[in-house]
Backbone bond lengths (Angstrom), bond angles and torsions (degrees), N, CA, C in turn:
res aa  C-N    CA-C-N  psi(-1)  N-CA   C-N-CA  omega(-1)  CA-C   N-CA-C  phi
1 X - - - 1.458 - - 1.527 108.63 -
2 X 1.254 112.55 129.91 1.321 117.41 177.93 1.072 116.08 -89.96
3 X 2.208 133.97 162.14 1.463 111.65 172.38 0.990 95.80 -104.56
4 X 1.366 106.47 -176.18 1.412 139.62 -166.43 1.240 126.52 -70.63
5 X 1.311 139.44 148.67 1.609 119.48 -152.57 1.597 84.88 -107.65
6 X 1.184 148.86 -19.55 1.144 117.81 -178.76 2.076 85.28 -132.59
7 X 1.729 107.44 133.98 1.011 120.83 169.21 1.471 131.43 -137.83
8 X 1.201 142.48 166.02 1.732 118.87 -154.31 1.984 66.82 -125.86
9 X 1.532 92.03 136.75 1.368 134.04 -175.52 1.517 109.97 -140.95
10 X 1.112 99.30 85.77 2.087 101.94 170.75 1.648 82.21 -52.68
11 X 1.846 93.98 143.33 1.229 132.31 122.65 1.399 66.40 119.20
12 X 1.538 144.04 -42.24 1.679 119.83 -166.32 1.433 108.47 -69.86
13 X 1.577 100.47 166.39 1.785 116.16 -176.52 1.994 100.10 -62.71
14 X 1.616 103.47 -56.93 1.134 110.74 -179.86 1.483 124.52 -102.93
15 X 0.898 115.22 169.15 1.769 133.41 169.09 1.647 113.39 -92.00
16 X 1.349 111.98 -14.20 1.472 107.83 179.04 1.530 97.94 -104.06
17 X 1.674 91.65 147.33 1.080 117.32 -178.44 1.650 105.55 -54.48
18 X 1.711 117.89 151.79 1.520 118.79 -159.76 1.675 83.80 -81.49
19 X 1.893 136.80 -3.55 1.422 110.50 -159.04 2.058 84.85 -101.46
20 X 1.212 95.51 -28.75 1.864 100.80 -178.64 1.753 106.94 -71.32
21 X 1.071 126.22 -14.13 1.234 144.99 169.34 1.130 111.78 -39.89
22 X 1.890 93.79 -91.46 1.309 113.64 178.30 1.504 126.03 -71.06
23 X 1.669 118.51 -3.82 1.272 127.68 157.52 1.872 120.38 -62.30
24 X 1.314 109.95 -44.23 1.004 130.32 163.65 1.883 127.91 -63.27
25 X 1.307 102.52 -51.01 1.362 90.86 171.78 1.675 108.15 -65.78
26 X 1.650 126.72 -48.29 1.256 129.63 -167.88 1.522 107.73 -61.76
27 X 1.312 116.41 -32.29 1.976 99.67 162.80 1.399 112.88 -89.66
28 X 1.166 121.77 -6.45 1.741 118.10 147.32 1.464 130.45 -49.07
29 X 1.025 106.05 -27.90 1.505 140.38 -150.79 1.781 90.09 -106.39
30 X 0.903 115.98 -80.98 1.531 132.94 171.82 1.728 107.51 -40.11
31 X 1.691 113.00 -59.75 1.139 96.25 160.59 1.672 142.82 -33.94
32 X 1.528 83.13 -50.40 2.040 89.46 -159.77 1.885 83.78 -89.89
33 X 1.673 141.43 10.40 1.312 109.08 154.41 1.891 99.17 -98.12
34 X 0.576 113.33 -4.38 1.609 109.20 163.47 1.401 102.66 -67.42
35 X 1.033 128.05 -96.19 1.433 148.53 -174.04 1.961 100.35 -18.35
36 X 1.496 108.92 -60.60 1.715 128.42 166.34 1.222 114.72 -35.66
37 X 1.500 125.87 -47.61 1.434 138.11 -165.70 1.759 109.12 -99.49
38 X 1.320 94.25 -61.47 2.086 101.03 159.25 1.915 110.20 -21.78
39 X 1.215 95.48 -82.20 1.573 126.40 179.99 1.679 109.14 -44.30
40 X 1.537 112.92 -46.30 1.836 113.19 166.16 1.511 114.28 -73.06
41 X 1.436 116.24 -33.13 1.579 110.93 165.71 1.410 117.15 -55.98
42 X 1.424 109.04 -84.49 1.697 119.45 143.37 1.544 86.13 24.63
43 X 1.014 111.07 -119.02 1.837 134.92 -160.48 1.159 108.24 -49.92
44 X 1.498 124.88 -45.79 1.598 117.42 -178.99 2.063 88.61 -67.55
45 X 0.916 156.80 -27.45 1.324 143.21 177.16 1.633 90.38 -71.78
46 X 0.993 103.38 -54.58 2.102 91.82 -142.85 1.726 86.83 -67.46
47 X 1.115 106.57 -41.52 1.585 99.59 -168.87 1.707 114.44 118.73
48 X 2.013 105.04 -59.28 1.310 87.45 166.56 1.124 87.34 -146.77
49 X 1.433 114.17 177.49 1.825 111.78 -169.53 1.146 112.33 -85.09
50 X 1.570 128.06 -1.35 1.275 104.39 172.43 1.922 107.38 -92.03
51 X 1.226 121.64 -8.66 1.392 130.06 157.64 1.465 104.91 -68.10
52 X 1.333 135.49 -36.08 1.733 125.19 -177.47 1.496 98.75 -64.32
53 X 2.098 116.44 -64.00 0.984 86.47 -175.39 1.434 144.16 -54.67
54 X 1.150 106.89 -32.74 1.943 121.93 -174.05 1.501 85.10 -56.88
55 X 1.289 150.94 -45.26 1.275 139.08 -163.37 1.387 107.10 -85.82
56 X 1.079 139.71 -23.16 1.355 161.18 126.35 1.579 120.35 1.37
57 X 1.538 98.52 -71.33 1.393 141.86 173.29 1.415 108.24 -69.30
58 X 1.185 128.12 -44.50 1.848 126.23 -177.98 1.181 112.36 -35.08
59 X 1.604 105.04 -86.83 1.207 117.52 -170.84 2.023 110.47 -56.50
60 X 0.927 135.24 -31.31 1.055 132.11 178.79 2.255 107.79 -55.70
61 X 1.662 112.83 -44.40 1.178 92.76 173.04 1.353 117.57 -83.70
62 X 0.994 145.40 26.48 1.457 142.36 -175.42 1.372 122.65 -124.71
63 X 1.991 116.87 -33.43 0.963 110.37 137.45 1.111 143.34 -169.62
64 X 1.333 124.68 -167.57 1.658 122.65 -123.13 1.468 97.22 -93.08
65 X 1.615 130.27 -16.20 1.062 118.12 -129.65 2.230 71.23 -102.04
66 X 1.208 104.73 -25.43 1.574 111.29 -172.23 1.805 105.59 -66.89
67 X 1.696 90.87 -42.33 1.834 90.03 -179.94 1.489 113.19 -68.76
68 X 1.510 119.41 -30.12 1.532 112.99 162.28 1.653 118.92 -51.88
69 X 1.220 87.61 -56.48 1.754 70.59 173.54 1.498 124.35 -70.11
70 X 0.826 110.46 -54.78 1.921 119.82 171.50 1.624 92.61 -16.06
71 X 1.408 87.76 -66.94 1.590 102.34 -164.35 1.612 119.99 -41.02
72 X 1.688 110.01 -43.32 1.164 123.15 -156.31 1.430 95.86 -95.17
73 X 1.572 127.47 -24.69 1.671 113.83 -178.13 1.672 95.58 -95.71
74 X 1.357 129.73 -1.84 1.475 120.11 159.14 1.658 109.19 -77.85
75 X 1.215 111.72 -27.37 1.835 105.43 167.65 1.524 128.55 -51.58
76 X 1.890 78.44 -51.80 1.722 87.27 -151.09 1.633 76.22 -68.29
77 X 1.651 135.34 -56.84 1.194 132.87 -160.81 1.701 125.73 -43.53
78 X 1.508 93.00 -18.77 1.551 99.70 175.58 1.417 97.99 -90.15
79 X 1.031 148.49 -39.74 1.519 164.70 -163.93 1.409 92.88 -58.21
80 X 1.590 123.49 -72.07 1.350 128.30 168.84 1.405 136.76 -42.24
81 X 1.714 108.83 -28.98 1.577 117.12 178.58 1.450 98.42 -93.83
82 X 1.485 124.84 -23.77 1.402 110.41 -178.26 1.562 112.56 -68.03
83 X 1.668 109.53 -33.90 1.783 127.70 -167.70 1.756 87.83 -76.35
84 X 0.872 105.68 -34.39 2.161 108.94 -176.61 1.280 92.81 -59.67
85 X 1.303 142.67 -87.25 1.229 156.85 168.89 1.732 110.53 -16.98
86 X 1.088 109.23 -59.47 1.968 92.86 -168.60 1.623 101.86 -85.09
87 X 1.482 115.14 -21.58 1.551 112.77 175.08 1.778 96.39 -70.08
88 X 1.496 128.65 -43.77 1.428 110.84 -158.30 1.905 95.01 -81.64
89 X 1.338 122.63 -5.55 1.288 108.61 171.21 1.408 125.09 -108.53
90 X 1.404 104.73 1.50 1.723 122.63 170.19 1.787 98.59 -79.12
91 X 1.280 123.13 -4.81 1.403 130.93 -167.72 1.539 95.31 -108.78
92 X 1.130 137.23 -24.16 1.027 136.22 -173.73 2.211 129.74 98.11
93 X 1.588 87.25 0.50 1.316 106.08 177.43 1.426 113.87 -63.43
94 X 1.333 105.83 129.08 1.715 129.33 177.01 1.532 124.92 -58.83
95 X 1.522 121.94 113.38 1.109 137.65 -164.66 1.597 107.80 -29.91
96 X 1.589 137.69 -45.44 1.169 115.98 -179.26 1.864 101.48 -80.24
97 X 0.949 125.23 4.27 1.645 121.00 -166.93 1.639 82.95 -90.50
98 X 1.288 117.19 -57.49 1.657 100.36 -169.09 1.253 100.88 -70.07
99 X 1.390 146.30 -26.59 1.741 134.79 161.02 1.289 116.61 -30.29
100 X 1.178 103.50 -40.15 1.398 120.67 -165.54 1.773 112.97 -82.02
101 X 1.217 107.96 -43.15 1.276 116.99 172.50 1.593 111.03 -70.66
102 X 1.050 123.91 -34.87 1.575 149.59 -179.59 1.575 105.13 -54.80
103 X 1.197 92.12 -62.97 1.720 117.63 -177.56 1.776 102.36 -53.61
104 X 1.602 111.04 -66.51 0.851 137.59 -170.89 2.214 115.26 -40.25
105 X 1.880 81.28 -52.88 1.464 93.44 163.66 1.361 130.62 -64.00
106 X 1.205 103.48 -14.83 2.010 114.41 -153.56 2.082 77.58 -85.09
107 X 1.288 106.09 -70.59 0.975 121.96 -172.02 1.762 130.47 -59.32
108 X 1.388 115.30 -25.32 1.524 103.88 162.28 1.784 105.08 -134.15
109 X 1.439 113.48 -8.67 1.619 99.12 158.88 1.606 105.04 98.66
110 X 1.338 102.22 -125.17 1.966 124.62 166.18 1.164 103.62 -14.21
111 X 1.854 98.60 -84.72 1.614 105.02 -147.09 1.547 93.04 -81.61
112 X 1.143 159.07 -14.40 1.303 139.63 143.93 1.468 118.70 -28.20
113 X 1.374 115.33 -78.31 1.328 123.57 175.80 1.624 122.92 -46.29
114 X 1.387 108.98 -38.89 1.219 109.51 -176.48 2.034 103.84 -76.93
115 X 0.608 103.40 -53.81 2.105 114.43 161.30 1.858 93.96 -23.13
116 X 1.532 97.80 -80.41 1.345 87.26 -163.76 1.557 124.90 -60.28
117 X 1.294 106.63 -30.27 1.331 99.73 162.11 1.394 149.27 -76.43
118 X 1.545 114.10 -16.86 1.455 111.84 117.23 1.436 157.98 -48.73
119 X 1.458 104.09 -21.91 1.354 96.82 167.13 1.681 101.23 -139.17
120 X 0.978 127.90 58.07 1.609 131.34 141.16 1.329 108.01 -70.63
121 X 1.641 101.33 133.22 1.636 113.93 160.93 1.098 118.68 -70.85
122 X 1.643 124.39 137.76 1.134 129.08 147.31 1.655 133.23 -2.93
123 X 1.412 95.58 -70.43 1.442 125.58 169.84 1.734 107.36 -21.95
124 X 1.439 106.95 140.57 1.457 108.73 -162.03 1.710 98.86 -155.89
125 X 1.501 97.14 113.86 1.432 86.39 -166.95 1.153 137.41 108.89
126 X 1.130 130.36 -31.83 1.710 153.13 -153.54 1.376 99.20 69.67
127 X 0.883 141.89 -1.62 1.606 111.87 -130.76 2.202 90.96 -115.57
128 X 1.135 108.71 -15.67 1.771 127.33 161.00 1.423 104.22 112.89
129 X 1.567 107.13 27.09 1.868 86.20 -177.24 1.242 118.18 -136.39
130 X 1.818 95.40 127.39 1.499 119.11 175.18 1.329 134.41 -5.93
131 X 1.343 133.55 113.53 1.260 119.62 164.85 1.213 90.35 -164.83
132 X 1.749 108.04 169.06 1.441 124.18 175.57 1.812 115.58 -99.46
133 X 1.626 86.33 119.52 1.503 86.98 175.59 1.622 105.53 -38.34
């Protein structure tokens, strides 16, 4: 029998296991050099960013099948920063700290999310007590 990848352990920082951890930060990691290298192609094509975006923008008015999706990973993506937000303040984290995480998400996505979910505290509440997300 194997254990459990995420378990509530008084006295550790996290609840995830130290091997789901470092699984998580390393496609965090992987994410944001994707995202780094994507984003320098990006521009070495368009030339300058206000030519990326307009190219950006094309295909989105013409067609529909692109605004469905657009549409549907701007849902789920709001869906995710709203669940980021009441989990990082069910933890007891300070109104500009979840700005920050908020911000953080808006702006690189993955490896944000995947970060915090490796290293969220236990802590629930402010108040110091244990439980499993």
């Amino acid at each position: 029998m194997t254990a459990p990848l995420v378990t509530a352990r008084p006295g550790t920082a996290s609840p995830v296991r130290p091997s789901l951890r470092y699984l998580l930060l390393s496609l965090a990691a992987l994410f944001l050099a994707w995202e780094i290298l994507g984003t320098i192609g990006w521009l070495e094509q368009a030339g300058t960013l206000g030519d990326g975006l307009a190219k950006l923008v094309e295909p989105l008015r013409r067609d529909r099948m692109q605004q469905v999706v657009t549409s549907d990973f701007l849902l789920i993506g709001a869906v995710v920063l709203v669940l980021l937000w009441l989990d990082a303040a069910r933890r007891g984290w300070a109104l500009p700290k979840r700005a920050a995480l908020a911000l953080g998400f808006i702006a690189l996505g993955s490896p944000v999310l995947l970060t915090y979910l490796a290293l969220r505290s236990e802590r629930v509440g402010g108040e110091g007590r244990e439980t499993v997300p």
